[in-house]
Structure formats: structure tokens, C-alpha cells
ZASETOR-692955 format. One record per residue (C-alpha): residue in one letter; x, y, z. Coordinates in steps of 0.001 Angstrom, whole numbers, plus 500000, padded with zeros to 6 digits. Layout:
REM residues N
aXYZ;...
***
This chain:
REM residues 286
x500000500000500000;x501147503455499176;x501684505675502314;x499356508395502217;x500385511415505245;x498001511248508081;x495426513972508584;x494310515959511198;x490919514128511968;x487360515759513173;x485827513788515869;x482235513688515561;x481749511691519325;x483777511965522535;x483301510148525370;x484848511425528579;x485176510415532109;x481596510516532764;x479754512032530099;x479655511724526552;x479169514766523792;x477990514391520114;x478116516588517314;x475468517023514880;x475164517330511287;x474038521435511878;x477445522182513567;x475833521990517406;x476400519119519918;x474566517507522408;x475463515893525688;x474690513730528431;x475902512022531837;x477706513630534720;x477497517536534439;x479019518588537918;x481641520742536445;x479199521983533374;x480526519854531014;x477574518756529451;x476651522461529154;x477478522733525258;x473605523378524100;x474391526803522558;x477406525940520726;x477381526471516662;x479836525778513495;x481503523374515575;x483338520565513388;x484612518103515996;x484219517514519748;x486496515930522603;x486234515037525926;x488857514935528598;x489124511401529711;x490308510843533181;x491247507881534743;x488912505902537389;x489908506462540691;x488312508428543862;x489616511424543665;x488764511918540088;x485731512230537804;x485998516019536723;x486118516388533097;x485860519320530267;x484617519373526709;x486344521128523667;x484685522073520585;x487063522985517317;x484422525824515130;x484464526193511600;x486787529228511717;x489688527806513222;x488773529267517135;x488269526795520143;x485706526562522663;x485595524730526454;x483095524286529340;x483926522168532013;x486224521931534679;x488992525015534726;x490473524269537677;x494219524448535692;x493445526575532986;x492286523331531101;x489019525467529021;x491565528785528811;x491277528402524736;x489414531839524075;x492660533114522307;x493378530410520764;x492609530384516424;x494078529079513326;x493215525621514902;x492814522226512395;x492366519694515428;x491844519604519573;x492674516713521786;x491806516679525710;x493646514808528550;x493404515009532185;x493390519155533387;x494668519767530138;x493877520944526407;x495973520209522813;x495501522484519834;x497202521600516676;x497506524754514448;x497313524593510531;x501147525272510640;x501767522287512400;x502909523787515380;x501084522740518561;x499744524715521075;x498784523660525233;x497229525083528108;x496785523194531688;x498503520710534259;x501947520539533172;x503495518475535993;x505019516455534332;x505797518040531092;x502597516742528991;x502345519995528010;x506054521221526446;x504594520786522679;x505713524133521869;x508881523222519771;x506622520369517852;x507004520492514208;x505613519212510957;x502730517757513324;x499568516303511488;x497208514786514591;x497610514491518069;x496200512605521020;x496185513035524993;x496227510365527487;x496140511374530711;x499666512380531727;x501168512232528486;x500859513773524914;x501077512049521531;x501955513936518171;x502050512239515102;x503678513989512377;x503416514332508329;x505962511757507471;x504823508840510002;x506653509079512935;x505513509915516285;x506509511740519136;x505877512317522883;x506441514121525722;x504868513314530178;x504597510706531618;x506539507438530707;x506395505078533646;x504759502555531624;x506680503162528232;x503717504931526770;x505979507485525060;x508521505155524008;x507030505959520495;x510082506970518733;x510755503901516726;x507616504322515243;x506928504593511523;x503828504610508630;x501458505316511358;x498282507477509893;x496868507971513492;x497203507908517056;x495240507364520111;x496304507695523954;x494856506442527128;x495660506187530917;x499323504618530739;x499264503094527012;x499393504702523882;x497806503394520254;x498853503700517065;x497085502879513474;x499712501978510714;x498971502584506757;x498237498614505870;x495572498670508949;x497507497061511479;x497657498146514940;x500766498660517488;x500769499736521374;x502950500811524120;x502521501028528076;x500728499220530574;x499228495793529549;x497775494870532946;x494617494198531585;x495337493297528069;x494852496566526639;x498030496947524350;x497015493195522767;x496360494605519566;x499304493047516910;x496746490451515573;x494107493123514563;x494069493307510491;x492067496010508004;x491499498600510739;x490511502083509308;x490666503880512949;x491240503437517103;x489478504877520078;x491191504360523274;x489652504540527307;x491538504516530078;x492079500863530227;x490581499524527010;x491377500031523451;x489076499754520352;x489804499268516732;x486592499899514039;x487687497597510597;x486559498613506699;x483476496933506930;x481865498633509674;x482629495865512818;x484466496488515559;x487425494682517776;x487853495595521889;x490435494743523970;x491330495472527731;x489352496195530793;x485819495321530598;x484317495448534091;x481556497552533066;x481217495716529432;x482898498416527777;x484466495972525438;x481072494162524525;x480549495759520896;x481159492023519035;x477729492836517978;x477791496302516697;x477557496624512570;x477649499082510134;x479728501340512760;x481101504710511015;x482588506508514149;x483515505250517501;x485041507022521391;x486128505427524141;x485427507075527766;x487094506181531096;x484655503004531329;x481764502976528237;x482238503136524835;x480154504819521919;x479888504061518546;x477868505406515483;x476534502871512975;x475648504236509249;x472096505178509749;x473051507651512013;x472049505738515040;x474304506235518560;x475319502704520664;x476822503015523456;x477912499737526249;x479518500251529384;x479097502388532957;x476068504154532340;x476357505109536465;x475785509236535461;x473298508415532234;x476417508580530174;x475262505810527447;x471520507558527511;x472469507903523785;x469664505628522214;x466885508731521268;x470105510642519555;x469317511541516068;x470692513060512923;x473842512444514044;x476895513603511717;
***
């Protein structure tokens, strides 16, 4: 197969830590589950062309989220959770593509320079010097670019390995989740780094893949004809999508996964604990 240069991609679904957020074929978005922090408060957003959702890990002392939305024009927007600057994106413009982590926002500008704003503790955020960058992806504590020519690059948090991306090549796009990171290569295979505790990175059998969603512990691969492959934690049956055809976009929250099939109709399997998979009257879906 030819290599063709990865592209920025538009996410039309994001699922988050407890809440998931939908865009719509009129530019708006829609949103249920856990709105403590107003992250579900997105109801008067317009021209937006792809939605995120910071995915946080499951643990006690988490469960705050934030949701970006990338307009039309190039400018970002953010409600949720600001406790470190995370939704501070009002300046920001020029803007082909938006990833969110944990506390913390990704912009990828149209000169393939990347901008950041939020928890930097551990450097997830030093993307300034980034070049030639084409998508990118946030886990929680670290930051994945993937750039024109194939290759990948990182920067946070690499207990686990889950930046240890460099020998990397033909990849055409990248996902990143608690402490693993996923990557799609040109002939449709799939490759992984980081924490396998619960099977997660098992991915290097997985053939004719055409994209990857990634939770905190569980990793999802959609093939050409619409099925779809899950791997990795499935205490909440996040992983139970054997069943699911015809699938044209999929996310992958902290714990429940969404996917939407070709009629334009939204699944969604896993914690449902804040109404989170309450997707099932969602219509004219993008």
C-alpha cells in the first residue's frame, strides 16, 4: 500500500470520564451524563466541526472532566472543569484539530505547530517546539503527536513506556489512554505501548482497521466493513461491541464506549452510572 500522510481528523463523538458529547450534522452538539463541572453544558454551541472530551482515569479522587469544541473558523471553545486553565482556549485560532487529557487541552495549528494550556506536571504539556505535526492525542499524563511523514513523538509521563514511540513509523493515526498509547499503521495494522495489565496493548493480531478509540484501560479498533474489535478492561462491558455493525465513528470514555453505525444511530455499552450511554433517542447524528 502506498503511504498516504496522516490527517488531522474531526471527531464527531467523545466520550469522557463521565459524560459523553455528540456533534450534529448542523454544527451543534449535544450531551449527556455527569454535568458537575458543566461539562455537558454545550447546548448553545454552533459551526463546531469536531468535539472531545477529557478522559480521566477511574479512581476516587477523580471524575471532573471538560469538553472542547474545534468551530468552523479555526477558534476553540471549552466548558467544564477550569480548575488548571484546562478550558483557557478563548485566544486560541488558526486551529485544524483539539485533543483533551486530564486538566489539560491540545491544539494543533494549521502550521503544524502545537499549542497547550493546563497541568503541566510532568511536562505533557512542552509541545511548543513540535514540528511538521499532522494529529495528536492526549492520554492522561502524556501527549502524543504524530507527524506528516509517520513518525511519532511524545512528551509526560513514561512510567509505563507509553511514550517510548520513537521507533515508530507509517502510522496514519494515534490514540492515547491512561498509561498506554495506540497507534494505526497505513496497511491497517495496529501497534501499542505502556501498561498491559489488563490486556489493553494486545492489539498486533488486529488486520484492516481504518481507525482506534482508546479509554483509560481499554482500546478499540473499528475495521473497513463497519465491525468492531475491543480489547482490555471490561468490568463495566465496555468491550462488549462484538455485535455492533455498520459502525462509522467510535470514542472510548474512562469506562463505556460509543459508537455510530451508518444510519446515524448512537450505541453506546459500558458504565452508564451518570446516564452517560443515555444515547439511544440521539438523532441526525453527523
Amino acid at each position: 500500500m502506498d503511504y498516504c500522510s496522516p490527517k488531522a481528523p474531526k471527531h464527531t463523538i467523545a466520550a469522557g470520564r463521565r459524560h459523553t458529547a455528540l456533534l450534529k450534522s448542523d454544527g451543534t452538539v449535544m450531551a449527556v451524563g455527569d454535568n458537575k463541572r458543566g461539562q455537558c453544558e454545550v447546548s448553545g454551541w454552533r459551526d463546531i466541526v469536531s468535539v472531545v472530551a477529557g478522559n480521566v482515569h477511574m479512581a476516587r479522587n477523580t471524575g471532573n472532566a471538560h469538553t472542547v469544541g474545534l468551530r468552523a473558523n479555526g477558534t476553540v471553545t471549552a466548558v467544564g472543569w477550569n480548575k488548571h486553565d484546562q478550558c483557557a482556549v478563548d485566544d486560541w485560532y488558526d486551529i485544524i484539530a483539539v485533543a483533551a487529557g486530564w486538566c489539560r487541552t491540545i491544539g494543533l495549528e494549521s502550521t503544524g505547530t502545537v499549542v497547550a494550556t493546563g497541568r503541566n506536571n510532568e511536562g505533557e504539556c512542552n509541545v511548543r517546539e513540535w514540528r511538521d505535526i499532522a494529529a495528536i492525542a492526549a492520554g492522561d499524563w502524556h501527549t502524543i503527536g504524530l507527524k506528516t511523514d509517520g513518525t511519532v513523538t511524545a512528551v509526560g509521563n513514561n512510567r509505563y513506556r507509553q511514550c517510548s514511540v520513537g521507533d515508530w513509523n507509517g502510522i496514519v493515526a494515534v490514540a492515547a489512554g491512561y498509561l498506554h498509547t495506540v497507534g494505526l499503521k497505513v496497511d491497517g495494522t495496529v501497534i501499542a505501548v505502556g501498561s498491559n495489565k489488563h490486556g489493553q496493548c494486545d492489539v498486533s493480531e488486529w488486520r484492516d482497521i481504518v481507525a482506534i478509540a482508546v479509554g483509560s484501560k481499554h482500546t478499540i479498533g473499528l475495521t473497513s466493513n463497519g465491525t468492531a474489535f475491543a480489547v482490555g478492561w471490561n468490568a463495566y462491558g465496555q468491550c462488549n461491541i462484538s455485535e455492533w455493525r455498520d459502525i462509522v465513528a467510535i470514542s472510548a470514555g474512562s469506562a463505556h464506549t460509543v459508537g455510530i453505525n451508518a444510519a446515524g444511530t448512537v450505541l453506546a455499552v459500558g458504565d452508564n452510572e451518570h446516564g452517560q450511554c443515555d444515547v439511544g433517542e440521539w438523532l441526525d447524528i453527523q
